[in-house]
C-alpha positions, 0 to 999 in steps of 0.5 A: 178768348173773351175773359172779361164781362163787358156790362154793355154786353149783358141783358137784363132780365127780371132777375137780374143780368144774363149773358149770351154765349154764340157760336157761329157755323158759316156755310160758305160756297166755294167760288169754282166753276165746278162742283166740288166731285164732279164737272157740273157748272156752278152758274147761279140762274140756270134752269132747273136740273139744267146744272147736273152731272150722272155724279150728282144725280148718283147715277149706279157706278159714278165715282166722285172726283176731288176738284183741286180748284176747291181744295185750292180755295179751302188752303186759301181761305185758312190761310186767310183765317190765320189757322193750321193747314192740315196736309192730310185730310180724309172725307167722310159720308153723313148719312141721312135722308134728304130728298134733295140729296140722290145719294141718301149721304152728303160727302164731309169731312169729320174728324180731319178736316182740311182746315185747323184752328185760326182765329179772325180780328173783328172790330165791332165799334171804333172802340171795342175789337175782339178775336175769334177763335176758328175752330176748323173749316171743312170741304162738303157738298150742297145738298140740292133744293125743294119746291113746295110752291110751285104746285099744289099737291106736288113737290120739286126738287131742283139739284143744281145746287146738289154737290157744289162745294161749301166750306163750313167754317166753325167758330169758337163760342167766343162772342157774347152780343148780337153785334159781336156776332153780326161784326164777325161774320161781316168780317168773315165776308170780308177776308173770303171776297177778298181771297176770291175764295166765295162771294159772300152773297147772302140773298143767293144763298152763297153764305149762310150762317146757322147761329149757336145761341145760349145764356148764362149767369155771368161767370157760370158755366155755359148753359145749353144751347139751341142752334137756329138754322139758315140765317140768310143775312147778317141784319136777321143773324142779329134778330134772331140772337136777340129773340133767341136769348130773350125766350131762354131767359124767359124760360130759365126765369120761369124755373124751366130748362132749356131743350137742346134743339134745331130752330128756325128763325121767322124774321116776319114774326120775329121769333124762333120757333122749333125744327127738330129736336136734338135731345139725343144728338143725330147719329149720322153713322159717319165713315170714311168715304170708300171712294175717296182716298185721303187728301194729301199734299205737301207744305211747297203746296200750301206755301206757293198758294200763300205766296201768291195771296192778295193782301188782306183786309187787317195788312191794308187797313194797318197800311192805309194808317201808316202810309196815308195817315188815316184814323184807325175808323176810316182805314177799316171802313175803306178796306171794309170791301175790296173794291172800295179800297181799290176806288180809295187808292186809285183816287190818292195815287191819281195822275203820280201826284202827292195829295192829301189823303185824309181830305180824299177818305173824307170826300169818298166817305162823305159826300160820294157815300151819301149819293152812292146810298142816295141810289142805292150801289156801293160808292165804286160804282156811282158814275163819279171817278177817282179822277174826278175826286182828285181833281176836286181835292186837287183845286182845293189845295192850290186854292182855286176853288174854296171847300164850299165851291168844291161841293158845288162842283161835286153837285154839278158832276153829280147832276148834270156834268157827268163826265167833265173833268173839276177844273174844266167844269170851274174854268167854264162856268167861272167857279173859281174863288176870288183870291184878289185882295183887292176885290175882297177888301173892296166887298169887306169895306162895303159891308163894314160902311153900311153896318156901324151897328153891327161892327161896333157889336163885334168889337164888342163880341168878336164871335159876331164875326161869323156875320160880317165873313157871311155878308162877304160871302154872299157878296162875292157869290161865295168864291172870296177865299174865306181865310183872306176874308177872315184875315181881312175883317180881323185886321180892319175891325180890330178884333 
């Protein structure tokens, strides 16, 4: 998909310019109270062992059971990748040795899976969007988690994880720099929370990302490629392009070739350092699952779960710009997680007024997201509410109070006022800004009598105002409307 060599994009080696070719396979987990075969909770926390069923300790004699909750899921989550529903899909066995997995086989899906090709819109900068073609997403079980720090001479092995549900999501080799990649799967995070579909918590393990990283000459063929494992946060998948691009340009410099390999990236080291070979790709010996039959549904049932899907990220961002006006930048930082553009929308649509909806995106991207990282939780959750917010944008546009009040106000509901609603707190503690002519013109007269120096400067230099409307302002406790002032001072100095 991406045709043209973007220069930015190249690294440069010592022999001239490279570029790097990643794909990416997200293991998402399906959000579902059960797993993906059996009736076992999915609660993350529990107890060891505590979430399994006789199905996922492959007891003799246990049959696996589809979940339509997460055959469910899988629809929607293609549907929100814009890709192809297969209406006949067949689950596999992937036979190889986990300790951690009791049947000695993962159920997957091969050669059909669920899902077809899609492809995701991602907007890396304000000026650079790319697409990314999916090549398919299929249902498969979780494999189960080994312990070796608990004892010294001993292993664990905790099977709560064992048999829930992942969607493995494949994209298309289509980006060629680490903040393509990084952009992408945030992206991908994105339209799954707001399908519902998985939770995109990376740190507890609900999305994990193995990174397909190679380099070429530009416009040669792709070179071989080395997958880098379990990349658990979108800050490492970035680190570990880098680092892994660089040692095979290092490598191909020095007149070597590339293995094709596992790998495993150490972020405290910041290196990749090899897993397990992949010179002879591993024959996992798949077949059809015995005790499965095929999934099979039909279009009514793909169409009714489309219709009932919420409205996603590109469709909100592309209505936020035309139905509030917003830039391009602001529309896709709002509708960047769901519960944002919800906070955003509620703060315009407050009370059934009509209000300025670029001064609200400005105050929620401004100052609430700066207290909101000043304490560290997404700004939908600081104690500062859509009403408070409208209220303040509110009392601006009817001239109660000036921009600068208005932050004071901000301040105030920040620190102390909690709960007070803008125009009581403006009422109480007497914050409204002077729109008294009169009053003005009494301060800017004052200011004038007792500077003829400085007036006859800004006669000369009319950018000197800038001084006068200050000295104004500090007179009036900052409430004198600052246009009437600017008026004001024009007028009597002749500027």
């Amino acid at each position: 998909m991406n045709t043209h060599v973007k220069p930015s994009n190249l690294i440069k080696g010592a022999t001239g310019d490279w570029e790097v070719i990643v794909g990416i396979e997200t293991h998402a987990q399906v959000t579902s109270r059960s797993k993906l075969f059996s009736g076992a909770s999915t609660t993350f926390g529990n107890d060891p062992n505590s979430n399994v069923s006789l199905v996922d300790a492959a007891m003799p004699g246990m049959l696996p059971v589809i979940n339509e909750e997460c055959v469910a899921q899988a629809v929607r989550s293609g549907l929100g990748l814009k890709a192809h529903i297969n209406l006949r899909s067949t689950f596999d066995r992937k036979n190889y040795f986990y300790p951690d997995l009791p049947q000695g086989y993962q159920i997957s899906q091969y050669k059909t899976p669920i899902v077809g090709e899609g492809i995701v819109t991602v907007d890396v900068s304000p000026t650079e969007q790319i697409e990314v073609g999916i090549e398919r997403l299929h249902l498969e079980q979780d494999a189960g988690k080994s312990l070796h720090d608990q004892s010294a001479t001993d292993s664990f092995v905790d099977l709560n994880r064992s048999g829930v549900a992942l969607m493995e999501i494949v994209s298309k080799p289509d980006m060629r720099s680490s903040e393509q990649a990084r952009a992408y799967v945030t992206k991908l995070r994105t339209i799954l929370r707001y399908l519902g579909t998985c939770d995109g918590n990376m740190e507890q393990g609900s999305l994990r990302a193995d990174v397909n990283v190679s380099v070429r000459r530009p416009g040669e063929p792709f070179g071989t490629r080395c997958e880098i494992k379990n990349v658990n946060s979108i800050r490492f998948i970035g680190q570990a392009i880098e680092v892994e691009a660089r040692r095979q340009i290092g490598i191909l410099e020095d007149g070597g070739k590339i293995d094709q390999e596992t790998r495993l990236f150490d972020p405290g080291k910041g290196e990749t350092r090899s897993m397990r070979s992949k010179e002879e790709a591993h024959d996992y010996r798949y077949f059809p699952d015995p005790d499965l039959l095929p999934l099979e549904f039909d279009q009514a049932y793909v169409d009714a779960l489309a219709a009932d899907l919420p409205e996603l990220p590109d469709a909100k961002k592309a209505r936020f710009m035309t139905e509030y006006g917003l830039p391009a930048y602001d529309a896709g930082v709002l509708v960047a997680d769901r519960e944002t553009a919800d906070f955003y929308e509620t703060t315009v649509k407050h009370g059934g007024k009509a209000r300025d909806a670029k001064a609200i995106a400005n105050w929620i991207l401004g100052d609430v997201a700066a207290y909101a990282n000043s304490i560290g939780v997404p700004l939908y959750q600081t104690h500062i509410s859509p009403a408070q917010i409208a209220g303040i944008v509110d009392l601006i546009s009817d001239g109660t109070i000036s921009g600068k009040i208005a932050k004071d106000v901000l301040a105030l509901i920040i620190a102390e006022e909690k709960e007070a609603h803008p125009a009581a707190l403006v009422e109480a503690r007497g914050m409204r800004q002077v729109t008294d002519l009169g009053a003005i013109e009494t301060a800017v007269d004052q200011i004038i009598a007792a500077n003829p120096d400085k007036v006859a400067q800004a006669q000369a230099k009319p950018s000197m105002l800038g001084w006068f409307v200050g000295q104004v302002m500090k007179q009036t406790g900052g409430k004198a409307n600052p246009q009437a002032v600017n008026d004001l001072l024009k007028a009597k100095l002749g500027i």
